[in-house]
C-alpha positions in Angstrom: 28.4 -4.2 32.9 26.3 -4.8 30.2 28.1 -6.0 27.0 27.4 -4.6 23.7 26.2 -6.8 21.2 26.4 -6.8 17.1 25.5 -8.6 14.1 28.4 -10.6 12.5 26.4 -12.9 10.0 23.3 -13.1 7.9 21.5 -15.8 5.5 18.3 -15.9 4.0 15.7 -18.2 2.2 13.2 -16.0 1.0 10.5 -16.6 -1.5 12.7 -14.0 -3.9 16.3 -14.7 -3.4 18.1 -17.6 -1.3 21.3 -16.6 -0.1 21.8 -12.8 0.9 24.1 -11.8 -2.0 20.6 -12.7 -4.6 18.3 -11.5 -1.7 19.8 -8.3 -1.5 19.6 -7.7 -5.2 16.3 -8.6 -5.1 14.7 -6.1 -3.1 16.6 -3.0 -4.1 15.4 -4.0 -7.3 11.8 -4.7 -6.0 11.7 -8.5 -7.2 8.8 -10.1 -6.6 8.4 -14.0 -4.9 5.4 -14.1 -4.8 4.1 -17.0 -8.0 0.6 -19.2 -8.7 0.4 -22.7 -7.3 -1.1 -24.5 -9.6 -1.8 -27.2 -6.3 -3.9 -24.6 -4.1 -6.3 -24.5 -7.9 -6.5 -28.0 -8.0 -7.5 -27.7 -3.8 -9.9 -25.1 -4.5 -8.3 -22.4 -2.3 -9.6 -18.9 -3.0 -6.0 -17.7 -3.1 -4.0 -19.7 -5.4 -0.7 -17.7 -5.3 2.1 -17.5 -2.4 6.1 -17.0 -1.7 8.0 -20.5 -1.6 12.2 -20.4 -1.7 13.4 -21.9 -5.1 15.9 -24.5 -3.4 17.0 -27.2 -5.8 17.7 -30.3 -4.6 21.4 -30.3 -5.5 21.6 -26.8 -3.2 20.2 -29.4 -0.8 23.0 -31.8 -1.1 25.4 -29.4 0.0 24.1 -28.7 3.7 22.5 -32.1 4.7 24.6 -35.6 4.7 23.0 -38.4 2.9 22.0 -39.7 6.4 20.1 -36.6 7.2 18.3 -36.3 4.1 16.8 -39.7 4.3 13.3 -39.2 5.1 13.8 -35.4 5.1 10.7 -34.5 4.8 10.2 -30.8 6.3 10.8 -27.1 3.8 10.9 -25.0 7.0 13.9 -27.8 8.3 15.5 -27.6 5.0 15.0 -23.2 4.6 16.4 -23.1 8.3 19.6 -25.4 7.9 20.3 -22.8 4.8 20.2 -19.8 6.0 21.7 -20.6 9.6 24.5 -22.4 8.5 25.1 -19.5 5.7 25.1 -16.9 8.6 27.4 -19.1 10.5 29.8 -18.9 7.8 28.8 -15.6 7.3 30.7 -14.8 10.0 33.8 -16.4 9.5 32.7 -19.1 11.6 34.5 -22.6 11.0 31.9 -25.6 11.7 34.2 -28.1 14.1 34.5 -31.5 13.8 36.0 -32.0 16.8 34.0 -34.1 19.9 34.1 -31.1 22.1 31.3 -28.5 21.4 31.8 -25.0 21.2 30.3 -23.7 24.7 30.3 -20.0 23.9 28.1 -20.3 21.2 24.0 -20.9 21.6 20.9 -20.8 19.1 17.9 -19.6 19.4 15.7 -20.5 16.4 11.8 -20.3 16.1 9.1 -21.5 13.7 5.4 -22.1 13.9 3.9 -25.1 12.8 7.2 -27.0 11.9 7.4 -30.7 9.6 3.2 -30.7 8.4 4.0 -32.7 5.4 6.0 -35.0 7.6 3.2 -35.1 10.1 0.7 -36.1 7.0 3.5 -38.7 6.3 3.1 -40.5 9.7 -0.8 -39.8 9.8 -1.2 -42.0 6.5 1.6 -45.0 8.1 0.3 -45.0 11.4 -3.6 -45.3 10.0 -2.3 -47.8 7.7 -0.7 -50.2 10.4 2.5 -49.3 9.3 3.9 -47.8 11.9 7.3 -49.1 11.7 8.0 -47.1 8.2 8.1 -44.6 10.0 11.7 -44.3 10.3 13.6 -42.9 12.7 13.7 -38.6 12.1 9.7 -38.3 12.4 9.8 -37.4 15.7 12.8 -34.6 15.3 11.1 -33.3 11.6 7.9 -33.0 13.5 9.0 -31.5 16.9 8.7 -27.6 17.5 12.6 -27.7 18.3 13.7 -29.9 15.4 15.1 -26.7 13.6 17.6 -25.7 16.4 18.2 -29.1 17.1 18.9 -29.9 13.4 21.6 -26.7 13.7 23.0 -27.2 17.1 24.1 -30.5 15.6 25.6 -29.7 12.5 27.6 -26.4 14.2 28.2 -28.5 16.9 26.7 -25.5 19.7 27.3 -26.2 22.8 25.7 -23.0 25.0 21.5 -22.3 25.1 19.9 -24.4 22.0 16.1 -23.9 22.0 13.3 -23.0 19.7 10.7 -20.4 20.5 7.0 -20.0 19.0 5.2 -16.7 19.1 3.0 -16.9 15.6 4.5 -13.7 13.4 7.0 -11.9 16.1 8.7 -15.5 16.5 12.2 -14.3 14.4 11.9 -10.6 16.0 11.3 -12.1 19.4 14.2 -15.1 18.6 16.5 -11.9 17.5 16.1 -10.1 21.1 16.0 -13.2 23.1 19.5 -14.1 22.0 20.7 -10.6 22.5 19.6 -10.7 26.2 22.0 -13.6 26.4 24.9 -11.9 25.2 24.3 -8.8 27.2 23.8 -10.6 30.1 27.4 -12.2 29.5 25.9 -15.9 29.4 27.4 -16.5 25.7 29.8 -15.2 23.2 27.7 -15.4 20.2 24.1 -16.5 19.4 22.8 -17.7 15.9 19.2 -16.5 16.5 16.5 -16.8 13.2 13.0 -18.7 12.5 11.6 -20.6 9.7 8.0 -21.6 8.3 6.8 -24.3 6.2 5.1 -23.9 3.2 2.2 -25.1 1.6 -1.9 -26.0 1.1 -1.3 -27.9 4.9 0.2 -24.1 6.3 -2.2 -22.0 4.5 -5.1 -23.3 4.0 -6.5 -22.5 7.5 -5.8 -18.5 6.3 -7.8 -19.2 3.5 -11.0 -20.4 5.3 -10.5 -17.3 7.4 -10.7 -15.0 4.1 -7.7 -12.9 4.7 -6.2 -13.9 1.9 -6.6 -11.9 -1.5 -8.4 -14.2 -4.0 -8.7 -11.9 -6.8 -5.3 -11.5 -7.8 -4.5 -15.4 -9.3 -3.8 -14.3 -12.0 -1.2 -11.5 -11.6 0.6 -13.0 -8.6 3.2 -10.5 -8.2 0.4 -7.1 -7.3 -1.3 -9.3 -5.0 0.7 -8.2 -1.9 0.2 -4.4 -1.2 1.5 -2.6 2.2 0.0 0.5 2.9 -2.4 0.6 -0.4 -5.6 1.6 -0.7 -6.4 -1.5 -2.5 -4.4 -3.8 -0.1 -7.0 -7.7 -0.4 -5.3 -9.2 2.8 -1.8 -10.8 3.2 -0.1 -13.4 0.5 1.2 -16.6 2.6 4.8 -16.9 2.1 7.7 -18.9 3.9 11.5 -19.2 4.0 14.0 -18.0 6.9 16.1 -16.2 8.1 19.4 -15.9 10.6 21.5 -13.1 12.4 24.5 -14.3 14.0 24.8 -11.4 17.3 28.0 -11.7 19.6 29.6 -9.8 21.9 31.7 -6.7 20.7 34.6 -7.6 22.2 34.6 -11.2 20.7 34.1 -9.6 17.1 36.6 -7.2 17.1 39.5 -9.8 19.0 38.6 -11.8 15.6 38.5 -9.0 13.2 35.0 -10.0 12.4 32.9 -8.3 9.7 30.2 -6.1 11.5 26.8 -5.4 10.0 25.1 -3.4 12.9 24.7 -3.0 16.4 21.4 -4.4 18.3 20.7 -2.2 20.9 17.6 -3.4 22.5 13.9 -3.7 22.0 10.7 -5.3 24.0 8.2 -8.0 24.0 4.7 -7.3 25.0 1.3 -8.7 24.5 -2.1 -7.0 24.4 -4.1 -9.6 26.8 -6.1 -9.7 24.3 -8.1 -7.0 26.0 -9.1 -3.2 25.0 -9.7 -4.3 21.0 -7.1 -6.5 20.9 -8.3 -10.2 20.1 -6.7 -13.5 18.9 -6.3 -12.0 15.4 -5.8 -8.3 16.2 -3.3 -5.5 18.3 -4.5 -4.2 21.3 -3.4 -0.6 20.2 -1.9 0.4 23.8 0.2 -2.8 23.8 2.1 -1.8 20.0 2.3 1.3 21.4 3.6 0.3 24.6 6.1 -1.7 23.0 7.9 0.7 20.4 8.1 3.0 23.4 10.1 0.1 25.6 12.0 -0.8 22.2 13.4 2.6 22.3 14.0 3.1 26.1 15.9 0.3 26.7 18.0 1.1 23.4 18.2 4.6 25.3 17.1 6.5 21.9 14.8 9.4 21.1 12.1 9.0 18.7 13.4 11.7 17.0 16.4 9.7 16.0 14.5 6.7 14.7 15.6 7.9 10.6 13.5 4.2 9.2 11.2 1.7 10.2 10.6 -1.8 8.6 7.1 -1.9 9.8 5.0 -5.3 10.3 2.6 -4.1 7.7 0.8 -7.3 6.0 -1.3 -5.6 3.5 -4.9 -5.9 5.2 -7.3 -2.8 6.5 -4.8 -2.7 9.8 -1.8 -0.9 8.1 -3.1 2.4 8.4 -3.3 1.5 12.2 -0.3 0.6 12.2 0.8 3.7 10.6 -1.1 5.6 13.5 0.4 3.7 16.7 3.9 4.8 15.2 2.7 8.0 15.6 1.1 8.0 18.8 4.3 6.2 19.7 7.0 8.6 18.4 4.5 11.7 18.5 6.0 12.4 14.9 3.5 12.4 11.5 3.5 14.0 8.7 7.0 15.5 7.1 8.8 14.1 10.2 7.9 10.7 9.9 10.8 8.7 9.9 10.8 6.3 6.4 9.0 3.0 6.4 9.1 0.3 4.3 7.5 -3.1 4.3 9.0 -6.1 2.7 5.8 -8.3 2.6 5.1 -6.9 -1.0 7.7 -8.6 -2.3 7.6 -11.9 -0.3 4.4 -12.1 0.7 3.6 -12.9 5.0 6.5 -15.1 5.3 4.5 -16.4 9.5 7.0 -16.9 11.9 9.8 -16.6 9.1 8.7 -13.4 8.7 10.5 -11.3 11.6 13.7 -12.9 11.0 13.7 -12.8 7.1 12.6 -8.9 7.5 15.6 -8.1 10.1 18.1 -9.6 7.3 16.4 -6.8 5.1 16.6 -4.1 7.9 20.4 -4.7 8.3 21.1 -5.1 5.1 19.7 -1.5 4.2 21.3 -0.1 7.3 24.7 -1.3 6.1 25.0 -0.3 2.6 23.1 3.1 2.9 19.6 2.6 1.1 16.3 2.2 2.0 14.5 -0.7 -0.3 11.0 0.4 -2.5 7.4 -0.6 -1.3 6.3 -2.0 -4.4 2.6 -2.5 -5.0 1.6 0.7 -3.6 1.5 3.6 -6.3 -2.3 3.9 -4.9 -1.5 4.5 -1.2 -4.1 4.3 1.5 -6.1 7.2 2.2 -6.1 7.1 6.2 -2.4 7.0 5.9 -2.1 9.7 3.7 -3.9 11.9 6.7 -1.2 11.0 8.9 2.3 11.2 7.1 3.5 12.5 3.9 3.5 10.3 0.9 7.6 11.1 0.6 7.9 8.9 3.9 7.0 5.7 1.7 9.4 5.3 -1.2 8.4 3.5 -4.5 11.5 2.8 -5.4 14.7 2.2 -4.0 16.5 5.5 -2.4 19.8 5.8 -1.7 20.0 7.1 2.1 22.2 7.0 5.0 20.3 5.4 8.2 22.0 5.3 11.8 18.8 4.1 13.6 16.4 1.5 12.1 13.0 0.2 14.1 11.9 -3.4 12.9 8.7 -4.3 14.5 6.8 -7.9 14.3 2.7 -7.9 15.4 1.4 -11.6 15.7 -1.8 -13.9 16.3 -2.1 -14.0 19.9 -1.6 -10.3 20.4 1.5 -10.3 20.4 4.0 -7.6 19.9 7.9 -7.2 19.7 9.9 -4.6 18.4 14.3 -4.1 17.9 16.1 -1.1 17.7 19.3 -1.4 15.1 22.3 1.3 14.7 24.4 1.5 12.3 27.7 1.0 14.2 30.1 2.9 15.3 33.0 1.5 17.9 33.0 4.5 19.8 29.4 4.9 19.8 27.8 4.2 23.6 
């Protein structure tokens, strides 16, 4: 029997608000993250601007020991150790000191290109004949897995500890990867999340593909705009974010606090085939994959009530818009209500799924649906398909029992989770 699996914890580094209590504020209140850098000026990018977590380094202090922050050198290491050992705690989970580790419990945390400033580090000591000032945590800051490594050390996990890599769907995918493992009865609880470094290193390779919005330098916080008419292409962000899922039965024998249920969702990829390209959806595939998302969660389209859509702010929302459509054969006045949280934070990468499922629960808990801000001039093409009431400005008060988060990414990849708000009865 399959078990049912829920979410027990949360944290968050986002580029506007670390730590899900200031988070949370921040986008019912539609807080921007998004600020110049006066660094990308000085390196001549086109887009100077971008969403980086204001971490200070006494914050720092409190999740690293002096041993493991010698030589730190790695923001998506340091945004992951914060907001999976918040979630952790989140939960009312105690981190053991004892030798024996806790076998019931795995993690399953993803990034993309993980330690680059590190990586520059060793490049400039290894050129210089210096190889030996190295020291001895290059090779875990600069290794893909050095994030769940870092955290299956401090929480002392002893089930499943791996990374995975799947450019923007990486959290998303993370999210249903550790839900599989609970279902399938092969651990108790999963702390599943990604990160992404920051940085000219990160984004400049987005700027020489000019999909970045270089007019906008000057008024940082309108430069992202989901679903606009005068969307410029997506503002590079970073941060993380974590979800601690486990097994029903384990959360209520512990009186755990419950923020939702997971109930299933899919993975696909395009093939890069039929339109569908290293940068771009294969059309069939998203739609393919919402479909799967809500067949294995055994719901209806017609009881999807909000989706937190992938939507980066570039010419593909509006087909976006239209495979959710095609997908849930619902438009206009019963469309459910989408959001995106990328105007606000900017295209956190492979932060981006995980950071944007702490929003989706969050909304699904306390009963609102957060603003998209930045788009007061809304896209034309999507205006043909649903009614401008299905995109709130502002924050809305509303009570959501089903929630769709989807994640699109380089590669042609697609993954898509189906939340509920939960019930014990329910299923």
């Amino acid at each position: 029997m399959k078990r049912r699996v829920v979410i027990t914890g949360l944290g968050v580094a986002s580029p506007n608000g670390v730590g899900v209590e200031a988070f949370e504020s921040a986008i019912r209140n539609g807080k921007s993250g998004i600020t110049f850098h006066p660094q990308l000026e000085e390196l001549n990018f086109s887009c100077q601007i971008g969403g980086k977590p204001e971490i200070s380094e006494e914050k720092i202090r409190e999740y690293f020991s002096p041993l493991q922050l010698r030589g730190l050198n790695s923001s998506g290491i340091v945004y992951g150790v914060i907001s999976g050992t918040d979630a952790w705690k989140d939960a009312g989970l105690g981190i053991s000191k004892e030798d024996t580790p806790d076998w019931d419990s795995g993690i399953i945390f993803g990034t993309g290109i993980l330690g680059v400033d590190k990586f520059r580090e060793a490049i400039h000591l290894i050129d210089a004949g210096k190889t030996r000032r190295l020291g001895s945590t290059s090779v875990i800051q600069t290794m893909a897995s050095g994030i769940s490594a870092y955290l299956g050390g401090i929480l002392g996990c002893g089930n499943q500890v791996t990374t995975n890599s799947s450019a923007c769907t990486t959290g998303t995918e993370a999210l249903l990867m550790g839900f599989e493992r609970i279902q399938a009865g092969k651990a108790k609880r999963m702390l599943v999340g990604s990160c992404s470094d920051d940085g000219p290193y990160i984004w400049g390779g987005f700027d020489a593909m000019r999909i970045l919005p270089g007019k906008y330098n000057d008024r940082p916080e309108e430069a992202s705009r989901p679903m606009s008419a005068t969307a410029a292409g997506f503002v590079p962000g970073s941060g993380a974010g974590a979800l601690v899922l486990e097994d029903l039965e384990s959360a209520l024998e512990r009186g755990a606090n419950i923020y939702a249920e997971v109930l299933g969702g899919e993975v696909n990829s395009g093939g890069q085939r039929a339109g569908g390209s290293m940068t771009a959806a294969n059309n069939e595939a998203v739609q393919r994959c919402i479909s799967g998302a809500l067949k294995m969660a055994n719901i209806d389209p017609q009881e999807v009530d909000a989706i937190n859509g992938h939507l980066t702010a570039t010419s593909k929302d509006s087909v976006e818009i239209l495979n959710w459509t095609k997908a849930l054969k619902r438009e206009k006045e019963n469309f459910p209500v989408i959001n995106s949280l990328k105007g606000m934070v900017g295209h956190c990468l492979s932060a981006s799924g995980s950071i944007e499922c702490v929003a989706s629960v969050l909304q699904l808990k306390n009963d609102y649906i957060f603003g998209n801000i930045n788009c007061e001039d809304l896209n034309p093409e999507i205006l043909e398909l649903i009614d401008s009431e299905k995109i709130p400005e502002q924050t809305i008060q509303k009570k959501t029992e089903v929630l769709a988060k989807a994640s699109f990414g380089f590669g042609d990849v697609n993954a898509v989770v189906i939340f509920r708000k939960f019930a014990p009865s329910t299923r």
